[in-house]
N, C-alpha and C positions, 0 to 999 in steps of 0.2 A: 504494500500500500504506500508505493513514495509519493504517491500527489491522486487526490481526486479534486477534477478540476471544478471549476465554479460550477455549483448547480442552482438554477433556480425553482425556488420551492412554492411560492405564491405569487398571484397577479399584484401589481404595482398601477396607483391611480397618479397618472401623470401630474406634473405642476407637484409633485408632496417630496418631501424630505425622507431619506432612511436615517435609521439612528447605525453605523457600519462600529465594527469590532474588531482589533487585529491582534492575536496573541502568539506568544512565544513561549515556549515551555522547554527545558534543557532536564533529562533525567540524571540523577546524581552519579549512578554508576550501568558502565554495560548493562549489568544483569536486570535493570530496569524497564530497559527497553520494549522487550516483549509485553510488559503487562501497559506499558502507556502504549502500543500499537493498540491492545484489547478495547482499553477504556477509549481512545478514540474512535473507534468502529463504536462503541454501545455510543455514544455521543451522538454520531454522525448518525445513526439510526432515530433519534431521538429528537434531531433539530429536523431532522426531514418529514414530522407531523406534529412541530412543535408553534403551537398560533403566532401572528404576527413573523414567522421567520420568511426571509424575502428568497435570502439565497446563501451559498456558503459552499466553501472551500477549502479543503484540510493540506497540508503539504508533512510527508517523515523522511526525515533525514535520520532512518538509523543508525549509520555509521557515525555520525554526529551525534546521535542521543537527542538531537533537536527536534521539535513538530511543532509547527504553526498553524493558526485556523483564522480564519477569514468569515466575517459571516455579516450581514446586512438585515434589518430589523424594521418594522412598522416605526416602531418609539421604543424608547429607552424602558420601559414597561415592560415589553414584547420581551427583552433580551435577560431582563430580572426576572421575570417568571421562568424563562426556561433554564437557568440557572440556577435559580431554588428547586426544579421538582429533579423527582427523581427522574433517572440513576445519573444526572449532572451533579446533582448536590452529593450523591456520594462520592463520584469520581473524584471532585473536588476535595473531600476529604482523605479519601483514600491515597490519593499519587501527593499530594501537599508535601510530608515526609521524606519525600523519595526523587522532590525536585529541586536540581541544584538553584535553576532562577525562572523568575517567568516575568515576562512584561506587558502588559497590558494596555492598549491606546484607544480609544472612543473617539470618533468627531461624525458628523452632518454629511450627506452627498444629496444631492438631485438624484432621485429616482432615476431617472436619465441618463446618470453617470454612471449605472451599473454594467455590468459588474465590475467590481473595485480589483484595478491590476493589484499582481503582487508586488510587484515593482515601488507601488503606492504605496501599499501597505509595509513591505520593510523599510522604506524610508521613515514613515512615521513610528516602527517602531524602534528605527533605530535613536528619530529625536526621541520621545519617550525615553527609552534605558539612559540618554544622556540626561534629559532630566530629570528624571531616577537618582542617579552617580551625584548628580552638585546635588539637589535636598541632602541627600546621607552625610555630604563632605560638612554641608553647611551647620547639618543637626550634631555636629562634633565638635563644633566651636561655640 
């Protein structure tokens, strides 16, 4: 599973906004890997009959231990409910332990601008981790 590409999952009313989500997940050790492959297939199962989800994207970089997801939203609502139910809110607890970092970015698209390149998306989440890094530097002074 190294990349499944953009899927779209629900109709989109032109003229409206997505609330889009770009995440980065590193596991802490090899042996990791396999079970964050698992939990992202139950995920990826879950956002594709999950309300409000517009479309989404997953990319694993095994050999890296890295996987990213991509995923596009009615509203910011939309993306906190499928977050809280299950088996995301367990995943969530469950791999937590077991990952070395993860980075998280949120912003606004035109319906219109979908689907969100990857391209886009690792650039914001490369700003993101740098603003990540200075908050941490700054909260030590």
């Amino acid at each position: 599973m190294p990349t499944l590409p953009w899927t779209p999952l629900n109709p989109t009313t032109p003229g409206t906004r997505a609330y889009a989500m770009a995440g980065c997940f590193q596991a802490a050790t090899p042996s990791q890997v396999p079970r964050f492959l698992l939990k992202s297939l139950a995920a990826w199962n879950q956002i594709k009959h999950a309300p409000g989800a517009i479309g989404a994207s997953l990319i694993a970089q095994p050999l890296e231990r890295t996987f990213y997801t991509l995923s596009a939203w009615e509203d910011r609502d939309a993306l906190y409910t499928y977050v809280r139910t299950e088996p995301h809110r367990s995943i969530m607890t469950e791999l937590r332990p077991s990952t070395r970092r993860a980075v998280f970015t949120f912003w606004e698209t035109p319906v219109e601008e979908l689907p969100i390149s990857w391209d886009e998306a690792r650039r914001r989440l490369r700003e993101q981790e740098s603003a990540d890094r200075a908050g941490q530097i700054l909260r030590q002074y």
